[in-house]
C-alpha positions, 0 to 999 in steps of 0.5 A: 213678452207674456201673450204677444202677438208675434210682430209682423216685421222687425225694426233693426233692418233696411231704413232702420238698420244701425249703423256701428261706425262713428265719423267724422267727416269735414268740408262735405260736397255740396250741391246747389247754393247753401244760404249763407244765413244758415249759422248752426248745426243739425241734429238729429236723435234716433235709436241704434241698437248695438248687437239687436235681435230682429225677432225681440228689439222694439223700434222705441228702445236702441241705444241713441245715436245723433247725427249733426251737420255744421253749416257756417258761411255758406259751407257744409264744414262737418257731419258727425256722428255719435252715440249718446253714451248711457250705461248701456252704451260705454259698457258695451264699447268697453268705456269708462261710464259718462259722469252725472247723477243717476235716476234712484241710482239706476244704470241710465238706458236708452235715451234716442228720440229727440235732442235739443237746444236748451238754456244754450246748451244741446241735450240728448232726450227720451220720456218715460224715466232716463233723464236728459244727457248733455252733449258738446257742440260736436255730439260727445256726451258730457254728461248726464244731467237732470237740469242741474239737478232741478228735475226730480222726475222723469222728463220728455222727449217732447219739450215746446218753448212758449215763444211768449214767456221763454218758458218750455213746457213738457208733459211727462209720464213713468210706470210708477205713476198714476199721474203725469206731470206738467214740467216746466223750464226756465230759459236757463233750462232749471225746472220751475215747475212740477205739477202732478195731473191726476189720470188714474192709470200709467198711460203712455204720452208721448208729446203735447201742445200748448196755446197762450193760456193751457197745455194738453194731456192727450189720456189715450189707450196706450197703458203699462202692462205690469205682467210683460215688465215682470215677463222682461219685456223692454217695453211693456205698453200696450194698446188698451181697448178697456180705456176710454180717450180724452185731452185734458186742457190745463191752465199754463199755470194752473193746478193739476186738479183742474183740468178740464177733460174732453173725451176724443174717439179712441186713437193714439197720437205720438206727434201734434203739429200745434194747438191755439185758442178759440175766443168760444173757448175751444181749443185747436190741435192739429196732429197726426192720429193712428187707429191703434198702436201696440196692438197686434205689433207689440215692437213698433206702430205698425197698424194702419196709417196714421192721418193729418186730422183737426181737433176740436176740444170744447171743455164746456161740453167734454167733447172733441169734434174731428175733421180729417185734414189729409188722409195719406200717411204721414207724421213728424209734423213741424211749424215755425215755432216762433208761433207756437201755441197760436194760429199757424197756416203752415205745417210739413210732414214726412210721408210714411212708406210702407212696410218694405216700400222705398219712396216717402215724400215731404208734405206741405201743408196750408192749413188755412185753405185745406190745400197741400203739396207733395215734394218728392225727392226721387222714386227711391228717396224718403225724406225723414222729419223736416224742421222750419228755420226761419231767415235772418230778420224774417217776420213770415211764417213762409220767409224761412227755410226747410231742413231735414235728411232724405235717403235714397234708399237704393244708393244707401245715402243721406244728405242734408236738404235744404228747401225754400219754405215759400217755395218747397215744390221748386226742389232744393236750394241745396243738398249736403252729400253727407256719402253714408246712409243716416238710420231713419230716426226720430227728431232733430233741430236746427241750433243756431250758432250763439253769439 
């Protein structure tokens, strides 16, 4: 990379080293009581890099591997592991190459940070350029697949389903542009909408939020850096402290030149937890902010400790008022997603250990009263992104479950828990003894059996 910093750790070991193995392991050891109502797989996407060098390999850009647990009955029937097989991936493992249409012909890449259930099918997912890949419902590729030839653009690693209309929305970005768009997709998982937002730059954005009337284009310092990509860098963005902050509020249906912008203090957010309406006319996002990224660590977010703050954005007055909800370090924030877009009281995130540190705990968050909970799993565990499921027939938001990965970090092992949303500080109801250790990775989702 021309000019950088050299990084001050590497992203390809401990928590973070690959694992090159693909299993599977069927009737897993549990321990507790499995709820019965849970009907469905766990997955889980990140990057697993084949063949890495520690000095040049960026947390961002390994090969995908997604990890999935089948609960059914009561019973943890199997833990499956499996690379998601890009270009990359089948000519390293000497495979035929996954059938599908390729982006202007291009050899597909990386795709690793998220995958999900979409138009009843699971899709392995990335921003920035490589389209989405389709799995089966035991992890193997199928194929690459633009939406069935819907998307003409890139896509995101950050989808939200508006639970209103059925409708998911995205915000998705590529060097090529100076624009990002606002992509949307039907319930059958085809683009319906592709609408350019004019940001006079090539910014990097990772997710957004939407309420019941807008979606919000987070225009942070985060921007293309056209001399590393011709230097060979995998990665060329970069913290930029010449470009101002703002959110952008656009209209759910609306023109791309309408939106209205905000400016925010300089920071980058990767993760907001959800946003919502005020009748002043304001909107409410809640997300996990760093000082910088991609500054003095060009290989991964490794400045400072990002914190739960509240914004404000007040697009009358063009500005965004802050508030600092939790100052410990965290991200991957989730809700219950039956009430995207509109007021929630509960959130939970994961605790960021740090550089070298072996304990991370879960955080559960009242977002009403201020209040938090810390649920630690054990002096050398660290839990990994928690998702909300909610119960057979459950109205509240609390009447659900939590589910993620959590890794004792001395045993080098992973299971699957499971936790009372109504009662996270209790421990777990459950835990699936999954006997190998899980990669600390990006997003899953629960997906529930279909009918």
């Amino acid at each position: 990379m021309a000019d950088s910093p050299a990084p001050t750790r590497d992203y390809v070991s401990g928590a973070l080293a690959p694992v090159m193995e693909e299993v599977a392991l069927d009737d897993l050891e549990v321990t507790g009581e499995l709820p019965a109502d849970l009907d469905g797989r766990y997955v889980r996407n990140g990057p697993n890099p084949i063949d890495p060098d520690p000095a040049t390999q960026h947390w961002f850009t390994g090969a995908g591997m997604v990890h999935g647990v089948r609960l059914r009955d009561g019973r943890a029937e199997w833990y499956r592991n499996r690379f998601v097989r890009t270009d990359e991936v089948t000519a390293a493992l000497g495979e035929p190459s996954t059938p599908g249409e390729r982006r202007d012909g291009a050899p597909t890449a990386a795709v690793n940070t998220n995958v999900v259930q979409l138009g009843g099918r699971t899709w392995a997912i990335v921003e920035a350029g490589q389209w989405p890949v389709r799995l089966g419902d035991e992890l193997d590729t199928e194929s690459v697949d633009p939406f069935g030839g819907t998307l003409r653009g890139s896509f995101s690693a950050h989808p939200h389903t508006d639970p209103r209309t059925g409708l998911t929305h995205a915000v998705a970005y590529h060097w090529t542009e100076t624009c990002v768009r606002h992509v949307v997709l039907d319930a059958d998982a085809r683009v319906v909408r592709e609408e350019p937002v004019d940001v006079g730059g090539s910014l990097m954005v990772h997710d957004t939020a939407i309420t019941e009337s807008s979606v919000l284009v987070f225009d942070l310092p985060v921007t293309f850096r056209i001399d590393d990509a011709l230097a060979g860098s995998v990665f060329p963005y970069a913290w930029d402290p010449e470009r101002p902050a703002r959110v952008g509020v656009l209209g759910l249906d609306a023109p791309g030149d309408s939106v209205r912008w905000a400016e925010v203090q300089p920071g980058y957010v990767f993760h907001p937890a959800n946003a919502h309406d005020r009748p002043d006319g304001t909107v409410v996002v809640d997300v996990c902010r760093w000082e910088r990224v991609f500054d003095s660590d060009r290989l991964g977010p490794n400045e400072g400790t990002p914190r739960l703050e509240r914004w404000t954005v007040d697009p009358a007055s063009g500005r965004v008022t802050t508030e600092v909800l939790d100052d410990r370090a965290q991200e991957f924030p989730r809700i219950d997603e039956r009430r995207t877009g509109t007021p929630v009281r509960w959130a939970v995130t994961a605790g960021l250990a740090t550089a070298g540190a072996a304990h991370a705990p879960l955080y559960h968050h009242d977002l009403q009263t201020g209040s938090s909970s810390e649920i630690d799993f054990g002096p050398t565990s660290a839990a990994q992104e928690f998702v909300v499921v909610p119960r057979d027939g459950s109205e509240s938001e609390d009447d659900a479950w939590l589910v993620g990965f959590v890794t004792d970090r001395a045993e080098a092992r992973t299971d699957l828990v499971v936790l009372a949303a109504d009662a996270p500080g209790d421990g777990p109801v459950a835990r699936v003894h999954l006997g190998r250790r899980v990669p600390d990775g990006f997003h899953g989702n629960w997906m529930p059996a279909r009918p």
